[in-house]
C-alpha positions in Angstrom: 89.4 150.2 124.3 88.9 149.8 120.6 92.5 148.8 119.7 93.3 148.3 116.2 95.2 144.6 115.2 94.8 144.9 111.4 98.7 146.1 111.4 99.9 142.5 112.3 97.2 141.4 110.1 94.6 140.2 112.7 91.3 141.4 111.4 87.3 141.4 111.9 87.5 140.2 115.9 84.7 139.8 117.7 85.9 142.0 120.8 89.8 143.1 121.3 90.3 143.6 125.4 92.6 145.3 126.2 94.9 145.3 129.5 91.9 144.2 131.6 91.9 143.7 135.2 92.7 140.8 137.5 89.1 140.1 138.0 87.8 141.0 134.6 90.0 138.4 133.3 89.6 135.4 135.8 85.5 136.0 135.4 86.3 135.7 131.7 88.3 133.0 131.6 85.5 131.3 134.1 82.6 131.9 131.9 84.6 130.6 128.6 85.5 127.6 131.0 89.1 127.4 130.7 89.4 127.3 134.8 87.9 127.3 138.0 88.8 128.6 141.3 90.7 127.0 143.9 89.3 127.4 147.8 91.8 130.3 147.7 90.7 132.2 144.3 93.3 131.0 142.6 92.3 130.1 139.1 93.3 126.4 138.1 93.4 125.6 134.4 94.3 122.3 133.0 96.6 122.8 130.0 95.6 119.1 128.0 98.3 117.5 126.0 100.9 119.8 126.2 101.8 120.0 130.2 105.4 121.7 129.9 107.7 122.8 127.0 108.0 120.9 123.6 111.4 121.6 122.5 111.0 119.8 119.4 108.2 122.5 118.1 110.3 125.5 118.8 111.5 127.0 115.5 113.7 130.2 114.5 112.9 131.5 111.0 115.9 131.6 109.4 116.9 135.1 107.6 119.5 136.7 106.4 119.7 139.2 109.3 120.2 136.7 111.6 121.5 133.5 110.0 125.1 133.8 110.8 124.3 135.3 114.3 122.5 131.9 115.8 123.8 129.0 117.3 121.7 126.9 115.0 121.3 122.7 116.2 118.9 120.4 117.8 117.5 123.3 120.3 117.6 126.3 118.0 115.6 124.8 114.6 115.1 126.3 111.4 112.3 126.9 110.2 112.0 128.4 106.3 110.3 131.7 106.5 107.8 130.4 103.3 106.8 127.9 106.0 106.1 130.7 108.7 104.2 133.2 106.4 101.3 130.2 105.7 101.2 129.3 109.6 100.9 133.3 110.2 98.2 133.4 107.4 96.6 130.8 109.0 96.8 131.4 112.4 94.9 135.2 112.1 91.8 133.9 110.3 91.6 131.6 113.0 91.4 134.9 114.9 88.7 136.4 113.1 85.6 136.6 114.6 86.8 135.7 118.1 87.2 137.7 121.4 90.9 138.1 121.8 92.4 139.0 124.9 95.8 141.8 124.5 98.5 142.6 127.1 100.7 145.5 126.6 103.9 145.7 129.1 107.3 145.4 129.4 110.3 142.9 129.4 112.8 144.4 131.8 112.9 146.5 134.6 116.1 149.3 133.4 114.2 151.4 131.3 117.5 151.8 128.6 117.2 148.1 128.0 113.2 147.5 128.0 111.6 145.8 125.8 107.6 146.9 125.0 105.9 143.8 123.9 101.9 142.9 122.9 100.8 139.8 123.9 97.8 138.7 121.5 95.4 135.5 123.2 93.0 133.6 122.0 92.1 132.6 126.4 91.6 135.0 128.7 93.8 132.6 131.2 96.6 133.5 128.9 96.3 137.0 129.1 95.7 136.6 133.1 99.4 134.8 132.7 100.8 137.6 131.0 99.7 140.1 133.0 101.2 138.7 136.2 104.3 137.6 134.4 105.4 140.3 132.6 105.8 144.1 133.8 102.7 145.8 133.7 102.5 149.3 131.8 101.4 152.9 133.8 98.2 154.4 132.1 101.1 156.6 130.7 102.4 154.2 128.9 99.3 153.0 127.0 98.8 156.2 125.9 101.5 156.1 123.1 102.2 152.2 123.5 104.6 151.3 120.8 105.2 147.7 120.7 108.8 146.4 119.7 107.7 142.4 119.8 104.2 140.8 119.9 103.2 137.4 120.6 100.0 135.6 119.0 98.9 132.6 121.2 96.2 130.4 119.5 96.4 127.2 121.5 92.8 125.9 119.8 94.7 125.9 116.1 96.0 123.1 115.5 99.0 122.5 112.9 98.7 119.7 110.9 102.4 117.8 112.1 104.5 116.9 108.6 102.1 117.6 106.3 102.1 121.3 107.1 106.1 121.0 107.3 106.7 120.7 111.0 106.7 118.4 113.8 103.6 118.0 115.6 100.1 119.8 116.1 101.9 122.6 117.9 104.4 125.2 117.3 106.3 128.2 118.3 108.0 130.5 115.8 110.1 133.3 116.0 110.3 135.9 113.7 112.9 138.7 114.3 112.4 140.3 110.8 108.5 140.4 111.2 108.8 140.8 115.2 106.5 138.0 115.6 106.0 135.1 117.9 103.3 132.4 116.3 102.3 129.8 119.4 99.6 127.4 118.6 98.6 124.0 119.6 99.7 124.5 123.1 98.1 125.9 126.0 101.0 125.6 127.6 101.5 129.4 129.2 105.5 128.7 129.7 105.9 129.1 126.1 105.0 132.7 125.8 107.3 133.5 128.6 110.2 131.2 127.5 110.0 132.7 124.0 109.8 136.2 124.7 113.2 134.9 127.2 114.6 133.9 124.1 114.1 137.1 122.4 115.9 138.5 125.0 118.7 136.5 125.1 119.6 137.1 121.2 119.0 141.0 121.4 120.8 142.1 124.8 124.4 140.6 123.9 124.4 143.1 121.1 124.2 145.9 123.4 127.5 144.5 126.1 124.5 142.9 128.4 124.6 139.3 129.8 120.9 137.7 129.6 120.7 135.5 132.7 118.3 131.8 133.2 118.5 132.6 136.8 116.8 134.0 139.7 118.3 136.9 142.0 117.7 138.6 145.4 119.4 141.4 147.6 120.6 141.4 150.8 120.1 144.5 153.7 123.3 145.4 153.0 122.4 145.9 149.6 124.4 142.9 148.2 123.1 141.0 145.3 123.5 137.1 144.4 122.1 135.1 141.6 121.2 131.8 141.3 121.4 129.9 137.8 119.7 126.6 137.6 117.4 124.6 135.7 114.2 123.8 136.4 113.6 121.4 139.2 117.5 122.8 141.0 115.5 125.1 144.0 116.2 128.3 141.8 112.8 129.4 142.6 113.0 127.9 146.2 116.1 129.1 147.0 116.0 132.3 146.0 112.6 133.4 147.6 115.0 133.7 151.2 112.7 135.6 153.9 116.2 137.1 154.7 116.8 138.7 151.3 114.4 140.6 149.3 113.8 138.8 146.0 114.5 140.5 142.6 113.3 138.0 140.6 113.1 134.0 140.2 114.1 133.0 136.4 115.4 135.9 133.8 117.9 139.0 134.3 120.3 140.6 132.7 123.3 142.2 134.0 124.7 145.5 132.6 127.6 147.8 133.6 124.9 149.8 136.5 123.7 146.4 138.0 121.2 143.3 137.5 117.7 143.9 136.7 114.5 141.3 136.1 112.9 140.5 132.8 109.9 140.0 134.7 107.2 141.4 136.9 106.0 137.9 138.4 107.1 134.0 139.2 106.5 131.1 137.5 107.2 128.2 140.4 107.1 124.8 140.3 104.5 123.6 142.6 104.9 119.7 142.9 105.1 118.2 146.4 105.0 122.1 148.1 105.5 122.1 151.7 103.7 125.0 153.1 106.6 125.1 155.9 109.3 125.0 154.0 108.5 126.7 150.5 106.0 129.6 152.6 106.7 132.2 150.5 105.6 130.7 147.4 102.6 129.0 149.1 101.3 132.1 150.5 101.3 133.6 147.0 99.0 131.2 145.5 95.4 133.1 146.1 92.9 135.0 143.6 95.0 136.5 140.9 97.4 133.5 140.8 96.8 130.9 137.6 97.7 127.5 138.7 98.4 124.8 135.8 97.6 121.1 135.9 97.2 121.4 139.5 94.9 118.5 141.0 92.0 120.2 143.5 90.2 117.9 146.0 86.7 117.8 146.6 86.6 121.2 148.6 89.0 122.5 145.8 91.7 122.3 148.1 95.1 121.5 145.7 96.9 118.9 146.1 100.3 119.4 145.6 101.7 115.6 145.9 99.4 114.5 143.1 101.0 114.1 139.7 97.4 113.1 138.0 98.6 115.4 134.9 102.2 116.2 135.3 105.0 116.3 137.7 105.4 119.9 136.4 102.6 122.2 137.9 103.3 125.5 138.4 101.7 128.5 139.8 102.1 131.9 138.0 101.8 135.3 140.4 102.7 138.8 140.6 106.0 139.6 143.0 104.1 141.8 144.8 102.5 138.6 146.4 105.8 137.7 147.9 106.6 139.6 151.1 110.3 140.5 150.5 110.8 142.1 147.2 112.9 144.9 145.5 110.0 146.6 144.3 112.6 148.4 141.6 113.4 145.0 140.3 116.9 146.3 140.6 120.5 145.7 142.0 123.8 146.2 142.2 126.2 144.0 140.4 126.5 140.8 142.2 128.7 139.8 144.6 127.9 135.9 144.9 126.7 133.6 141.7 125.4 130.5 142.3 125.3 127.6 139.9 122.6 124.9 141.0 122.8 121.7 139.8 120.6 118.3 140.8 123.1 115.4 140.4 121.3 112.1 139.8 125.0 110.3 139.9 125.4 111.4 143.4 129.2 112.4 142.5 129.2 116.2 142.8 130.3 118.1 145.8 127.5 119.7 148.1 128.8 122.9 147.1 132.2 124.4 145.7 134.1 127.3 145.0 135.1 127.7 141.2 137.7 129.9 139.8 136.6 132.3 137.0 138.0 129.3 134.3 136.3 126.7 136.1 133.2 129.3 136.1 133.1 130.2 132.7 133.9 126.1 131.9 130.5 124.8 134.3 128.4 128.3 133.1 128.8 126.4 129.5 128.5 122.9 130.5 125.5 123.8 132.2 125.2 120.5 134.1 121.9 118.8 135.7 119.5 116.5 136.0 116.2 116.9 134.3 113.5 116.4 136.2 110.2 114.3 135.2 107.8 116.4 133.7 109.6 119.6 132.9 109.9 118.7 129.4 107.2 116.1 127.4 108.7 112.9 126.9 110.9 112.9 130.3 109.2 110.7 133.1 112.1 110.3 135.7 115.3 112.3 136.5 117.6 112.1 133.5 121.6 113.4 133.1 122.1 115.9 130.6 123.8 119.6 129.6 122.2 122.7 128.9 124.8 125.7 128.0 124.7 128.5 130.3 122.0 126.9 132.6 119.2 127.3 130.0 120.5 126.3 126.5 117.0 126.3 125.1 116.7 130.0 125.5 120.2 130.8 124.3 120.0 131.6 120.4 123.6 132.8 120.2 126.4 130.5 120.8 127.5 130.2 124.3 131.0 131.6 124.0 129.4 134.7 123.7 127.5 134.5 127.3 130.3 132.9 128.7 132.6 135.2 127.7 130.7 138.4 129.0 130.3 136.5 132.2 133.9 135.9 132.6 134.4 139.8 132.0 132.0 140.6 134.5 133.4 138.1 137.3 137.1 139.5 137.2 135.2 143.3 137.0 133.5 142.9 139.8 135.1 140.2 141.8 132.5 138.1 142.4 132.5 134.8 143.5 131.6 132.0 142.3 129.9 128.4 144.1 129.1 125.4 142.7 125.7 123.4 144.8 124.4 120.3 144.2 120.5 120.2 145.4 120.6 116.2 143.9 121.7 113.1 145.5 124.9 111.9 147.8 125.8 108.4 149.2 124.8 106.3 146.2 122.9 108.5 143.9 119.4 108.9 142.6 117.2 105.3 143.6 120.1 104.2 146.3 121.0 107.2 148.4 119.1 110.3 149.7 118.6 114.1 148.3 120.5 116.9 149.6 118.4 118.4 152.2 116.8 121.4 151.9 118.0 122.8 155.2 121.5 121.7 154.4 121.4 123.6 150.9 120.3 126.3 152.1 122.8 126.5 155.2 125.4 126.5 152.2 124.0 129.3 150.3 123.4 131.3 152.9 126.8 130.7 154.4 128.3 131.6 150.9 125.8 135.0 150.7 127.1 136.0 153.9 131.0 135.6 153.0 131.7 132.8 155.9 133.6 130.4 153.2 135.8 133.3 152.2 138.7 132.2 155.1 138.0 128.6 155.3 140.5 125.8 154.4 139.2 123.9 151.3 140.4 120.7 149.2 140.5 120.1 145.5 138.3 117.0 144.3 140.7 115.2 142.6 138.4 114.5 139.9 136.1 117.5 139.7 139.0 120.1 140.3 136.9 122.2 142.4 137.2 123.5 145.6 135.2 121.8 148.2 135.4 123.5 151.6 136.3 121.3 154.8 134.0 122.7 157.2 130.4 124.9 156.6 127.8 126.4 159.5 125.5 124.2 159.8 126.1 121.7 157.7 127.6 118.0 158.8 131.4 118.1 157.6 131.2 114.3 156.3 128.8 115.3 153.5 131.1 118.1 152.0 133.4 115.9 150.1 130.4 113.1 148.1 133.0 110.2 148.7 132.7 110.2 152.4 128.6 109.7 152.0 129.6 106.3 149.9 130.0 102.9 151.6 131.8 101.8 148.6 134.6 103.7 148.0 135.6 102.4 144.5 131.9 102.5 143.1 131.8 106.2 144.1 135.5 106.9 142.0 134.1 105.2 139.1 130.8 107.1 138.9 133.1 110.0 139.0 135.2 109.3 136.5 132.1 108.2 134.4 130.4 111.5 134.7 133.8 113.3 134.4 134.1 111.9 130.9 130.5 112.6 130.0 131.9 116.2 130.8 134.6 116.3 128.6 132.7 114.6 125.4 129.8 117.4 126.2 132.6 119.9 125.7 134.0 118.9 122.9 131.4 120.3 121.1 132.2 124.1 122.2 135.1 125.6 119.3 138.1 127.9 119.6 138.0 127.6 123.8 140.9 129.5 126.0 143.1 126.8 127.0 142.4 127.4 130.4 139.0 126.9 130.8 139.6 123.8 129.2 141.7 122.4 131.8 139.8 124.0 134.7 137.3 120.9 133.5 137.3 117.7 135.3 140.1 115.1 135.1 138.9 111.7 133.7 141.5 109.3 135.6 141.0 108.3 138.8 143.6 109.3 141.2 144.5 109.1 144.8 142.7 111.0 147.6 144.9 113.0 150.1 
């Protein structure tokens, strides 16, 4: 198709393909070399340098439109937009004279709310991503395609660090006045996704909708539940439930006629996959699916325990490899949240029940461990807080998602559980992770309303409710202290983590009394 880029000032390429297929793309991006296939089709590319996000190269032109409407701070940087017009110059004569590779589709499946986006690449491999990560367009649609947002990916230009007036050889940019998002230096395909998430996340609010860093599936009975979590906390995992049919496993939104998906694929972490107990996400990985930084044997046969290149390889595929999905990428509004957290300190409860304060009080805490290789520059598990599960993404400041969040739970009376997928008795190097079967014993028992009428206790230090008894889970793990041999050790770690709470919060202005003291008490006290 001879599609015209001279409008956002890409000019004189070699070739422009358009929306290709599956195949047509994976035989391009074999030919250019960026990948080979796996014994299963698969196509496994190896991203270099950059193997997950790089936080520190994310920037947000700073405009007048928008300048008093972002949360601006170490995750949301400004970048001057003199800066951004010389990168932009730069980055399309790069272009000229290449093949580039476009998507056209969608971000979000309720129509009112879509956003139409063009996806410029310099690899095929990129293009593959999008195409199985975003929502794919009818030949209807790319008949009068209007794009509202584009991305330009040119991982092979490299920035020049400080002396081009940023931090490194790579960057991201977001431009809401131009409608432009510049990625070089990275091949890196998370950053495409995570941007266009971010773009999201700043637009929707304005329009009474909650943008979501979670994942979400629906019940027979028609009953939805999200799970928020970063990466590494089962989000993915846990939410692909052979029970339930899966909406989607990172990005929603939630507006007054339901939930719906930003996306029309997955993006899962695929270290140390058991084919037995992560099936779903296994079974996906075959010819159409890109696989990064994943290590292949001999027969080409991945091996998932290997972390020759990163601890954070990941597998990118279309739902409609997972068995159970809601085609519509649809539901109703929910009527279970889950926040996941992995708890290095081994202090949190397996899982609790939170009161809208206490909700709206974790939601912006956003506590977790992060886990080695999510991030460059993070080699083992690592405490930290991330506002609304996915601070990163979150351009606006997180009183406003907390606050529509908070509407939404008392609107629809949904409840609310707190699980730990980290560490009990002793913590992270001394004691033993949650297991999976356990976690999801929880969730499901949560999903299914059997911790509605059962007796619970307050944690003392935490303040939330942990329930004394849970199908098929061992009771003694419920309340963390039990799992302790010493007693006293486990009340200080507490207490320790408990204030690392309360100094994270601290930061957050003009907060409703009461979901300050829904927080946890930093004084340790006697257990009943």
């Amino acid at each position: 198709m001879n599609l015209k880029l001279e409008y956002i000032n890409i000019k004189n390429c070699k070739n422009v393909y358009r929306n290709l297929t599956v195949s047509e793309l994976t035989e391009f991006a074999i030919k250019r070399e960026e990948g080979i296939l796996s014994d299963k089709g698969a196509l496994v590319v190896n991203t270099g340098k950059y193997t997950g996000r790089s936080p520190k190269d994310r920037f947000i032109v700073k405009q007048s439109s928008i300048e008093n409407k972002v949360n601006w701070g170490d995750t949301n940087l400004p970048i001057d937009e003199i800066v951004f017009d010389r990168f932009y110059k730069k980055v399309t004569e790069y272009l000229e004279n290449k093949n580039v590779f476009v998507f056209d589709g969608f971000v979000g499946a309720m129509k009112e709310y879509n956003l139409p986006i063009r996806v410029v690449c310099e690899n095929a491999s990129q293009a593959l991503f999008s195409n199985q990560l975003f929502r794919k367009p009818s030949l209807e649609d790319l008949e009068d395609f209007r794009p509202q947002f584009h991305v330009i990916s040119a991982p092979g230009f490299k920035a020049k660090g400080k002396e081009d007036g940023i931090n490194s050889e790579a960057f991201i940019m977001i431009n809401f006045d131009k409608k432009v998002i510049l990625i070089g230096g990275t091949q890196y395909s998370g950053e495409i996704k995570k941007s266009i998430f971010s773009v999201m996340n700043f637009l929707l609010p304005k329009k009474g909708v909650l943008p979501m860093h979670c994942s979400a599936n629906i019940g027979e009975d028609k009953k939805t539940a999200v799970f928020f979590g970063l990466s590494g906390t089962g989000k993915t995992t846990l939410s692909a439930d052979p029970e339930r049919k899966l909406i989607g496993d990172d990005e929603h939104a939630w507006c007054n006629d339901g939930i719906f998906n930003f996306e029309g694929g997955c993006y899962a972490k695929t270290i140390k996959l058991d084919k037995e107990k992560e099936y779903e996400i296994y079974n996906a990985i075959k010819f159409g699916t890109m696989l990064e930084n994943v290590v292949l044997d001999e027969n080409r046969q991945p091996d998932y325990n290997s972390n020759k290149y990163t601890e954070n390889t990941r597998a990118a595929y279309p739902l409609e490899y997972v068995d159970n999905i809601e085609k519509s990428g649809i539901g109703e509004s929910p009527n279970t949240i889950i926040f996941l957290t992995a708890d290095a300190f081994g202090v949190m409860p397996a899982i609790s029940k939170l009161s809208k304060e206490a909700a709206m009080y974790h939601f912006m805490s956003g506590y977790t461990s992060k886990v080695a290789g999510t991030e460059r520059g993070i080699n083992e598990p690592k405490a930290t807080f991330s506002a609304c599960f996915g601070e990163p993404f979150m351009l606006m400041n997180p009183s406003v998602y907390a606050e529509l969040l908070g509407e939404r739970i008392d609107k629809y009376n949904t409840e609310v559980y707190l699980v730990n997928t980290g560490w009990l008795n002793g913590g992270y190097g001394k004691g033993n992770r949650i297991k999976l079967s356990y976690t999801r014993a929880m969730v499901k028992a949560a999903l299914e309303g059997r911790l509605k009428n059962v007796e619970y206790s307050e944690h003392p230090i935490f303040k939330v409710l942990m329930p004394l008894e849970c199908p098929g889970v061992p009771s003694e793990i419920l309340n963390p202290r039990n799992t302790w041999k010493d007693k006293e050790e486990y009340d200080c770690k507490a207490v320790n983590l408990a204030e690392k709470f309360k100094e994270n919060f601290t930061k957050f202005k003009n907060v409703a009394k009461e979901i300050i003291e829904a927080g946890p008490e930093t004084k340790i006290v006697e257990y009943a």
